[in-house]
MOPAC internal coordinates of N, CA, C and O (Angstrom, degrees):
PM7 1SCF
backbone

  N    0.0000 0     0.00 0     0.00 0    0    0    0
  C    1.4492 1     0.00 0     0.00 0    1    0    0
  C    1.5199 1   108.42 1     0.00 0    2    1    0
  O    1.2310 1   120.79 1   -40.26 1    3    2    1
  N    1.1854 1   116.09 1   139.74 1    3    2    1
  C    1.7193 1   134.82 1  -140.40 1    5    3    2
  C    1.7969 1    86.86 1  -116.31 1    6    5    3
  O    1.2310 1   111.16 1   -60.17 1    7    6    5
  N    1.3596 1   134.24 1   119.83 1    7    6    5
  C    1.7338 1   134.63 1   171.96 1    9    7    6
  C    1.4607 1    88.07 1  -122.96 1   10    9    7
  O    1.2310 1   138.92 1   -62.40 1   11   10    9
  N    1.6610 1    80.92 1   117.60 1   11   10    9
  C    1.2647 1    85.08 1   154.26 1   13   11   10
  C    2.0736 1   125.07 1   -91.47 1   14   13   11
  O    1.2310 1   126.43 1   -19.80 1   15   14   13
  N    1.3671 1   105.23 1   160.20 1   15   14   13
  C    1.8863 1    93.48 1  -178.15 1   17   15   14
  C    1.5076 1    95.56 1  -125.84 1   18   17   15
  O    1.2310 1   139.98 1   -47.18 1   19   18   17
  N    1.7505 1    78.84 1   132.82 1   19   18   17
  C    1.5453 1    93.65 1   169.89 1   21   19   18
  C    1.3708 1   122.14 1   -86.93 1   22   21   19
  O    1.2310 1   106.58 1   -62.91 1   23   22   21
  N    1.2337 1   142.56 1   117.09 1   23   22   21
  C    1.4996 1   152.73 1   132.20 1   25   23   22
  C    1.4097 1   111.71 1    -2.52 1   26   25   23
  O    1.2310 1   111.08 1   -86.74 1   27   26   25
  N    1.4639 1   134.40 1    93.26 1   27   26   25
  C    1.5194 1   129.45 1   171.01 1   29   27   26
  C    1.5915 1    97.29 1  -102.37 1   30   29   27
  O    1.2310 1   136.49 1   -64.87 1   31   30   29
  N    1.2999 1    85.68 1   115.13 1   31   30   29
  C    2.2003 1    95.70 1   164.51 1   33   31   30
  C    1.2082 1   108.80 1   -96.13 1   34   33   31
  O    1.2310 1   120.39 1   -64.19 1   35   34   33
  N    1.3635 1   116.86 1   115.81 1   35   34   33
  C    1.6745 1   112.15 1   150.10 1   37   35   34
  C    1.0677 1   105.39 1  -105.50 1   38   37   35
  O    1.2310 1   122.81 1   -40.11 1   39   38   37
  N    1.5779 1   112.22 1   139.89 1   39   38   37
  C    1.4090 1   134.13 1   163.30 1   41   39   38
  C    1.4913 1   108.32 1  -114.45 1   42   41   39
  O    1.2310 1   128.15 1   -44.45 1   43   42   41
  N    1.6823 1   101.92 1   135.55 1   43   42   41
  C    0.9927 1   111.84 1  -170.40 1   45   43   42
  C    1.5876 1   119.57 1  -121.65 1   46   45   43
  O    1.2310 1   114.28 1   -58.44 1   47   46   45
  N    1.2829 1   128.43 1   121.56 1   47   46   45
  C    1.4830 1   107.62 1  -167.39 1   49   47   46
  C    1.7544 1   107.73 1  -106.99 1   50   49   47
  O    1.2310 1   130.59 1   -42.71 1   51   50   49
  N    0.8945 1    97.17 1   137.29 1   51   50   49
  C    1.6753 1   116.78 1   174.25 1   53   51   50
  C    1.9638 1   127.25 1  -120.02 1   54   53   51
  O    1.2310 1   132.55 1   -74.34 1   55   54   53
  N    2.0058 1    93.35 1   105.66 1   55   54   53
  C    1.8071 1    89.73 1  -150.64 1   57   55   54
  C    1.5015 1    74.27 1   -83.20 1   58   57   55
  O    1.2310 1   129.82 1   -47.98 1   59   58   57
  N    1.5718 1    98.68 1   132.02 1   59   58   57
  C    1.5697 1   132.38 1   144.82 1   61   59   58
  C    1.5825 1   137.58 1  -117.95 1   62   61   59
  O    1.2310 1   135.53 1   -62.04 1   63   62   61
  N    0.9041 1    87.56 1   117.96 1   63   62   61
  C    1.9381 1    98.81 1  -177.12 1   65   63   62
  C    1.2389 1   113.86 1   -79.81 1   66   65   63
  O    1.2310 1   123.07 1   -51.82 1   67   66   65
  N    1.9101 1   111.71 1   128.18 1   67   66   65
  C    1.6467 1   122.88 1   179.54 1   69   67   66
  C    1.2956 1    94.04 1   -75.67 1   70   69   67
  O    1.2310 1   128.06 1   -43.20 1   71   70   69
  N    1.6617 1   102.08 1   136.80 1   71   70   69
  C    1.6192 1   123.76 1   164.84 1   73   71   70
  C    1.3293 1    97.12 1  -115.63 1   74   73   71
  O    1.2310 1   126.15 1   -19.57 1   75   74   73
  N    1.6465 1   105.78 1   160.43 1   75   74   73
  C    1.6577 1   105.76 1  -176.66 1   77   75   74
  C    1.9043 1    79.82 1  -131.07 1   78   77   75
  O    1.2310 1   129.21 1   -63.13 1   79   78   77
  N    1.4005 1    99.85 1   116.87 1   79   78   77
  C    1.7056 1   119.11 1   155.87 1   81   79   78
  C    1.4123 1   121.82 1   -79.14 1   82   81   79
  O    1.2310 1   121.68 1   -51.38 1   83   82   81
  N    1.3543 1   114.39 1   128.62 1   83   82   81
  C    1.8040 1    99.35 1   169.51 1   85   83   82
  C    1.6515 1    80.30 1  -103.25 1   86   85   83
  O    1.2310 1   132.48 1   -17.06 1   87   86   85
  N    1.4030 1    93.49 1   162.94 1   87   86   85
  C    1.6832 1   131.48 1   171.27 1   89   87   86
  C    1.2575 1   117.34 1  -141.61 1   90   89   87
  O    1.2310 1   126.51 1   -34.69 1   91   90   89
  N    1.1201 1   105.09 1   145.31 1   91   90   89
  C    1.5312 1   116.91 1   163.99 1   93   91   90
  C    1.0617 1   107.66 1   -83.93 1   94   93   91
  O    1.2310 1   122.26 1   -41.79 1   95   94   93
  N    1.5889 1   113.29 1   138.21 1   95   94   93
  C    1.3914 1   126.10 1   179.98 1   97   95   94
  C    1.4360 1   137.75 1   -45.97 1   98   97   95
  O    1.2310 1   131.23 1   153.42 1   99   98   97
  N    1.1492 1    95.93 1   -26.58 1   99   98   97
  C    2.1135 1   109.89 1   159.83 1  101   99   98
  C    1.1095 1   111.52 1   -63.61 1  102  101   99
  O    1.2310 1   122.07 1   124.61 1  103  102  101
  N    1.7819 1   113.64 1   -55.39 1  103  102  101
  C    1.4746 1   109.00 1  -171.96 1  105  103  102
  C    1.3545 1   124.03 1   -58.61 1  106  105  103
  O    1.2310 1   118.94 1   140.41 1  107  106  105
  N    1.6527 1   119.63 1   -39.59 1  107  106  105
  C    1.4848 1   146.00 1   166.15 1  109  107  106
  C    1.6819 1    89.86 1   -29.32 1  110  109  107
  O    1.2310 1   137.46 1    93.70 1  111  110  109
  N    1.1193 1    83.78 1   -86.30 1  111  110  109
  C    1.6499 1   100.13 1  -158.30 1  113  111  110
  C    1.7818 1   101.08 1   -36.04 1  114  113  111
  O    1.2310 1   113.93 1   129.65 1  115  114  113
  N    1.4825 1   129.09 1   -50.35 1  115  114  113
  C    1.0883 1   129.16 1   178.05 1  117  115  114
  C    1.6583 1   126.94 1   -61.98 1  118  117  115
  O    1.2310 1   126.50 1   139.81 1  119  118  117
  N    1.0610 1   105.11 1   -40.19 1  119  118  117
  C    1.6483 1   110.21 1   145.32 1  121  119  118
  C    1.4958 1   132.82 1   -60.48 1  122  121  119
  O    1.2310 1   125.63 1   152.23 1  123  122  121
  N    1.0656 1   106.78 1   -27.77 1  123  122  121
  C    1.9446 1   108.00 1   170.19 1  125  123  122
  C    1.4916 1    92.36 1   -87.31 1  126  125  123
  O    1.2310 1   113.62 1   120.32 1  127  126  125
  N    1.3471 1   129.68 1   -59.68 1  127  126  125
  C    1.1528 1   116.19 1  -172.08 1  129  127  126
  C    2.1203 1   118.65 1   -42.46 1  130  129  127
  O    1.2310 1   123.25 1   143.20 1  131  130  129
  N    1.3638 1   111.37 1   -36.80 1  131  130  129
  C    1.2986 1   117.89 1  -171.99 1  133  131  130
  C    1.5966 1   102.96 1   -91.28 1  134  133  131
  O    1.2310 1   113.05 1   164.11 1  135  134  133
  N    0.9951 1   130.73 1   -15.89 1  135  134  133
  C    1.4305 1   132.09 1  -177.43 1  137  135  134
  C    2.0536 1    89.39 1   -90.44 1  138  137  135
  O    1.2310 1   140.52 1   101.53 1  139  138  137
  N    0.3662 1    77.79 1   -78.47 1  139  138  137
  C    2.1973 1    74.21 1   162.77 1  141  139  138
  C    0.8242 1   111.28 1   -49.77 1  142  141  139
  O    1.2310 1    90.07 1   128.93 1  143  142  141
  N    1.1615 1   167.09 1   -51.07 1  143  142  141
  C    1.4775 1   159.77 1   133.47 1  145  143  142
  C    1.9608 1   125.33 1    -1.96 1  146  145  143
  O    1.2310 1   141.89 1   122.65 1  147  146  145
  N    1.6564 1    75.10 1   -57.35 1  147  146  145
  C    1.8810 1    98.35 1  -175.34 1  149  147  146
  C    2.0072 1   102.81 1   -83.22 1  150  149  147
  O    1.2310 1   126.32 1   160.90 1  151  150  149
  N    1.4462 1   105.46 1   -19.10 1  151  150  149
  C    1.5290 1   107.65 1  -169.04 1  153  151  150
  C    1.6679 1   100.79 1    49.93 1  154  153  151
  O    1.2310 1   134.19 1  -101.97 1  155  154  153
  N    1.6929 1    90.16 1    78.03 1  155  154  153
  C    1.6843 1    89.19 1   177.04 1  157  155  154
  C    1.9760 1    75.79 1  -168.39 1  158  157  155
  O    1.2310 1   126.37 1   -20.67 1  159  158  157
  N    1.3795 1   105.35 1   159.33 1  159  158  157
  C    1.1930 1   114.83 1   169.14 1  161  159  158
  C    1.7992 1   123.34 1  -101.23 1  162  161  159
  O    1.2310 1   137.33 1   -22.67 1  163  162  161
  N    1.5861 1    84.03 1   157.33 1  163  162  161
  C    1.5733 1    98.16 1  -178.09 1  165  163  162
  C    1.7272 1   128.62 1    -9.08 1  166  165  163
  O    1.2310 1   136.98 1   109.79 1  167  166  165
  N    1.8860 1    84.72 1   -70.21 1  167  166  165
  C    1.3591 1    96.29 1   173.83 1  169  167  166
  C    1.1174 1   138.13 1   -70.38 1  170  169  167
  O    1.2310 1   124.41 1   166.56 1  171  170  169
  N    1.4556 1   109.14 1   -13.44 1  171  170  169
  C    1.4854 1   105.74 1  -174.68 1  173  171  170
  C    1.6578 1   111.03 1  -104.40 1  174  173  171
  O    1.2310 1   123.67 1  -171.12 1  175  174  173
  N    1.9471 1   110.57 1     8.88 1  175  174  173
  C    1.3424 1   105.11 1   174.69 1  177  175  174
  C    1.9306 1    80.17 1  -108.38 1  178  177  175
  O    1.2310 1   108.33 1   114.83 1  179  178  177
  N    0.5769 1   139.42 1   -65.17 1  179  178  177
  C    1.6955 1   141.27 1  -171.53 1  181  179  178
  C    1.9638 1    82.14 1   -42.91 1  182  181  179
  O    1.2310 1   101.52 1   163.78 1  183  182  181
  N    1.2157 1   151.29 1   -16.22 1  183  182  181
  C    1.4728 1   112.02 1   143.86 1  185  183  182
  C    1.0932 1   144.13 1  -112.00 1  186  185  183
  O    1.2310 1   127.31 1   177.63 1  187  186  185
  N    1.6206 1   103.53 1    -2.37 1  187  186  185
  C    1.7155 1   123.07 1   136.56 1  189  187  186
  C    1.5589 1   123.29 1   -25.75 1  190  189  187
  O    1.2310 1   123.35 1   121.63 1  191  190  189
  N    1.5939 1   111.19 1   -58.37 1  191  190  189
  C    1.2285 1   123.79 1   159.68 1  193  191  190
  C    0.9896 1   149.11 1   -38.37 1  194  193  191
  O    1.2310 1   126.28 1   118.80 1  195  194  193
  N    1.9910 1   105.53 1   -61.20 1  195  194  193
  C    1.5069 1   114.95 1   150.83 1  197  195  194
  C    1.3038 1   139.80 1   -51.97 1  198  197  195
  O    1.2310 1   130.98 1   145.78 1  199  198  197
  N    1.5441 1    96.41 1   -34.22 1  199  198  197
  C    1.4824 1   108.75 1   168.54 1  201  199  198
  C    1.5629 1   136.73 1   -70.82 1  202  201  199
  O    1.2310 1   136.36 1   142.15 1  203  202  201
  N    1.9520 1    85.94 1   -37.85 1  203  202  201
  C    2.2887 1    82.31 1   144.34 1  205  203  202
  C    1.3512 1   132.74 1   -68.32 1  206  205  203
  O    1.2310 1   121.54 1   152.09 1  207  206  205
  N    1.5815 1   114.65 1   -27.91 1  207  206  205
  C    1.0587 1    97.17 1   176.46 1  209  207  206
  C    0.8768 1   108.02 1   -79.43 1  210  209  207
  O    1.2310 1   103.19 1   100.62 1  211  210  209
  N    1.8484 1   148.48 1   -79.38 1  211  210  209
  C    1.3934 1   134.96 1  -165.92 1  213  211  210
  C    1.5161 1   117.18 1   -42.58 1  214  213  211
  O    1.2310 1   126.14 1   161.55 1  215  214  213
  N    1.4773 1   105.80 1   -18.45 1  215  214  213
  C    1.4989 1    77.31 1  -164.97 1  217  215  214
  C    1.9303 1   108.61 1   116.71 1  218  217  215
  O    1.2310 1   124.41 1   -18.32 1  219  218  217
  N    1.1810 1   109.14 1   161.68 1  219  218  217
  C    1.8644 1   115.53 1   175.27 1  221  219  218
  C    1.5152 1    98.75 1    95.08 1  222  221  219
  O    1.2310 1   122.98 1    68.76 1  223  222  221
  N    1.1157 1   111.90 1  -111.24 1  223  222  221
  C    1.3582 1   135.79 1  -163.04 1  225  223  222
  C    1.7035 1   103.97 1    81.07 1  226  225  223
  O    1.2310 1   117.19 1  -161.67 1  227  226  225
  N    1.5059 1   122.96 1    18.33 1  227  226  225
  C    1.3516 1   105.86 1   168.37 1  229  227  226
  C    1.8791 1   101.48 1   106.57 1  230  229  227
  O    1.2310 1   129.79 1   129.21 1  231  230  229
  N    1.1889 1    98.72 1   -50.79 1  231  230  229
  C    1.6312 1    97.21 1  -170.65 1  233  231  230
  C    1.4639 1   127.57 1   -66.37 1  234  233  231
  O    1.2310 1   129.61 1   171.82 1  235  234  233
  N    1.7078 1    99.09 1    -8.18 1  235  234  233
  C    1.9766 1   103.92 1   158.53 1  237  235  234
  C    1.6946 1    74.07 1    92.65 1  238  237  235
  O    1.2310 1   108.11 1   133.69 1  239  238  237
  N    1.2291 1   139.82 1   -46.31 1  239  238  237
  C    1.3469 1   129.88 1  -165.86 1  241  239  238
  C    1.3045 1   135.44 1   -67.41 1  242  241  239
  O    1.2310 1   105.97 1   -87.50 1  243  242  241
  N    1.4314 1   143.65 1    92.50 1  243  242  241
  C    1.5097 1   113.34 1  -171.85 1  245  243  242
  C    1.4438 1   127.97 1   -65.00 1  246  245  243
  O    1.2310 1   121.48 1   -30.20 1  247  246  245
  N    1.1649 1   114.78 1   149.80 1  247  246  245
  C    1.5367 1   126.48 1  -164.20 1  249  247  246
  C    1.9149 1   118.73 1   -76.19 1  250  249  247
  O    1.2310 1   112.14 1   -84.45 1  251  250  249
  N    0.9895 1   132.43 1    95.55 1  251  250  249
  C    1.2981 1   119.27 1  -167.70 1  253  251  250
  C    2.1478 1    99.15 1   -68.26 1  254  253  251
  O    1.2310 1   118.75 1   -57.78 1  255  254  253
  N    1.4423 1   119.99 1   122.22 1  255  254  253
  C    1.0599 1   112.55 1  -167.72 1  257  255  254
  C    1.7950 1   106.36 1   -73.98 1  258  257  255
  O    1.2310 1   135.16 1   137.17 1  259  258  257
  N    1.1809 1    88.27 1   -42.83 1  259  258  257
  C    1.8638 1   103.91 1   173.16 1  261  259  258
  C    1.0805 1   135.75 1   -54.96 1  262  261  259
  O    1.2310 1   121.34 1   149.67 1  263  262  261
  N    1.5853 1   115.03 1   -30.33 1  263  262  261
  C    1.1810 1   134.85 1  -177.31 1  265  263  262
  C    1.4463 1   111.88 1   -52.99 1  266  265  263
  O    1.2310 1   117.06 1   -69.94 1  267  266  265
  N    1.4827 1   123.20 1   110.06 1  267  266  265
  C    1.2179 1   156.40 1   139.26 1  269  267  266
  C    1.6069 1   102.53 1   106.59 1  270  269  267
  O    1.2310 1   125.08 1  -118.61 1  271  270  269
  N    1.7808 1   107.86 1    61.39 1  271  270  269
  C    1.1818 1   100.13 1  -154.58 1  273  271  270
  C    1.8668 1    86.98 1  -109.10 1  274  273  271
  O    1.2310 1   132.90 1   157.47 1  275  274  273
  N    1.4270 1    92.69 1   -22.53 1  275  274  273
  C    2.2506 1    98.82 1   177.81 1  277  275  274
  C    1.4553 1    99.24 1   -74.93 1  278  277  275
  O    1.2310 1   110.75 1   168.12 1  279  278  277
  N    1.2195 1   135.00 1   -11.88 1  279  278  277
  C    1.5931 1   135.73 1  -176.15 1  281  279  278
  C    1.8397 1   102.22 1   -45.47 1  282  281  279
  O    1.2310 1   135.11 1   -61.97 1  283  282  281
  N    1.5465 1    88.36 1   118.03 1  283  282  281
  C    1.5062 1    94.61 1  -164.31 1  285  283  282
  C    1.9438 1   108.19 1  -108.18 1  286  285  283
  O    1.2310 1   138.25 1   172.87 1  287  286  285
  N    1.3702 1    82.23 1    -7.13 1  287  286  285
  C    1.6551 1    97.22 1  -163.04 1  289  287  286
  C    1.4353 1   138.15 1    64.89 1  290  289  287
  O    1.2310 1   129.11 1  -156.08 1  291  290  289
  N    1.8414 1   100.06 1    23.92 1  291  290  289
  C    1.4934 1   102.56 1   160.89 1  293  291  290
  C    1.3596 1   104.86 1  -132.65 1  294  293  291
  O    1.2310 1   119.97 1    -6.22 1  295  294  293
  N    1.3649 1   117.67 1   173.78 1  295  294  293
  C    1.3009 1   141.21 1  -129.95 1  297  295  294
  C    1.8058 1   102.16 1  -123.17 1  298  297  295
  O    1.2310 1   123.19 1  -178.07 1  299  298  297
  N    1.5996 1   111.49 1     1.93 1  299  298  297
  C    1.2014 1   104.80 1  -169.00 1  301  299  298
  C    1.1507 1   112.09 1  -153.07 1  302  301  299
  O    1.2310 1   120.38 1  -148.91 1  303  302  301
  N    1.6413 1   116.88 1    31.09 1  303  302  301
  C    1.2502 1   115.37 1   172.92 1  305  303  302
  C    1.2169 1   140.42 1   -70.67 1  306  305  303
  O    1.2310 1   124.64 1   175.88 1  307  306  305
  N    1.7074 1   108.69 1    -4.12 1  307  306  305
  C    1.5648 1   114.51 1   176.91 1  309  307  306
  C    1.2704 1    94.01 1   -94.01 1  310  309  307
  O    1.2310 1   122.13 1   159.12 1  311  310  309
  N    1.2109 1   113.52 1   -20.88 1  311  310  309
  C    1.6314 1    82.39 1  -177.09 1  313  311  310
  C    2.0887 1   104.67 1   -98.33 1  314  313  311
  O    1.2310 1   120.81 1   178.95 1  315  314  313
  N    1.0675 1   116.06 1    -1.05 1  315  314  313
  C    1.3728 1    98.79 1   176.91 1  317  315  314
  C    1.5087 1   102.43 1  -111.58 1  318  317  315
  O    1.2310 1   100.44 1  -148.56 1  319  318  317
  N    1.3317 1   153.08 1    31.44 1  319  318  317
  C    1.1486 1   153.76 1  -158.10 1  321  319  318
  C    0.9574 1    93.88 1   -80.03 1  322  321  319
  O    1.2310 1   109.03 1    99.76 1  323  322  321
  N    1.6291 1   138.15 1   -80.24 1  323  322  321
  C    1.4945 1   120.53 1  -167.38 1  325  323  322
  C    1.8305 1   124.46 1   -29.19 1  326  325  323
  O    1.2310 1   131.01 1   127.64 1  327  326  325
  N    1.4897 1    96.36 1   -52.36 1  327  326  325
  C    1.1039 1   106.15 1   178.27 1  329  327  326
  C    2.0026 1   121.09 1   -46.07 1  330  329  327
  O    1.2310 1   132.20 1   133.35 1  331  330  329
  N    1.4622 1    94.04 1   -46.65 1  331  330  329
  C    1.6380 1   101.35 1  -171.43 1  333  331  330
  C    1.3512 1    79.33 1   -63.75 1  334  333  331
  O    1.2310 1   111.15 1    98.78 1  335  334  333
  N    1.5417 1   134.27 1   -81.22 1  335  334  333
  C    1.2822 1   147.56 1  -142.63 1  337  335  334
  C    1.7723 1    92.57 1   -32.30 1  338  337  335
  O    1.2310 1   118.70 1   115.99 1  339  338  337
  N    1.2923 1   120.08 1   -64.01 1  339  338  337
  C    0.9784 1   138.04 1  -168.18 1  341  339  338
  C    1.6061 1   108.06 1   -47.89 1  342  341  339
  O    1.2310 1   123.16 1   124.47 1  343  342  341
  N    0.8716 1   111.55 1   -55.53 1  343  342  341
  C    1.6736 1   128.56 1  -179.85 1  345  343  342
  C    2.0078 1   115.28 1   -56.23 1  346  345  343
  O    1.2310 1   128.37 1   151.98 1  347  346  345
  N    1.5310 1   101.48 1   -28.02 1  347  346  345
  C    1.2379 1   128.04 1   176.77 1  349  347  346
  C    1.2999 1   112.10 1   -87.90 1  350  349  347
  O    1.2310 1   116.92 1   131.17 1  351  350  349
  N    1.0900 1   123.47 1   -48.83 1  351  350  349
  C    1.4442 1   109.84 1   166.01 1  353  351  350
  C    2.0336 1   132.03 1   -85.48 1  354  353  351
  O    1.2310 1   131.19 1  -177.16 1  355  354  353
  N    1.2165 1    96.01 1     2.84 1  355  354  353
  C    1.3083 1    92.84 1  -178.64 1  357  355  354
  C    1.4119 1   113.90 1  -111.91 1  358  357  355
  O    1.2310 1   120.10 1   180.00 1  359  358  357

């Protein structure tokens, strides 16, 4: 028995607006250089970028930047804190 397969296209449109950046010629060069690097283009690391800095990335969520940055990898630091504290300052 012979199946045939059907081909489903979705096209998807995404409205984006051209911005025109000036750069200084170091920075240029350091952005083409890293967009070649990553094998990804200009634009889509120049809004990778923007989007760390402001913030979004799409997920509606804001990003805590700090978040899990004291992660010490033990399991008992509230309860031994004096002790570390102690160990740290002397």
């Amino acid at each position: 028995m012979c199946r045939s397969k059907t081909l489903t296209l979705m096209v998807c449109w995404h409205t984006m607006k051209r911005t025109t950046v000036k750069l200084p010629d170091e920075l240029d060069a350091r952005l083409r250089h890293e967009a070649q690097r990553r094998g990804t283009t200009i634009s889509d690391l120049t809004r990778e970028a923007i989007e760390a800095h402001l913030g979004g990335g799409g997920s509606g969520r804001r990003r805590l930047l700090a978040a899990g940055a004291g992660a010490s990898g033990l399991s008992d630091v509230s309860e031994q804190i004096e002790k570390i504290l102690r160990a740290e300052v002397a």
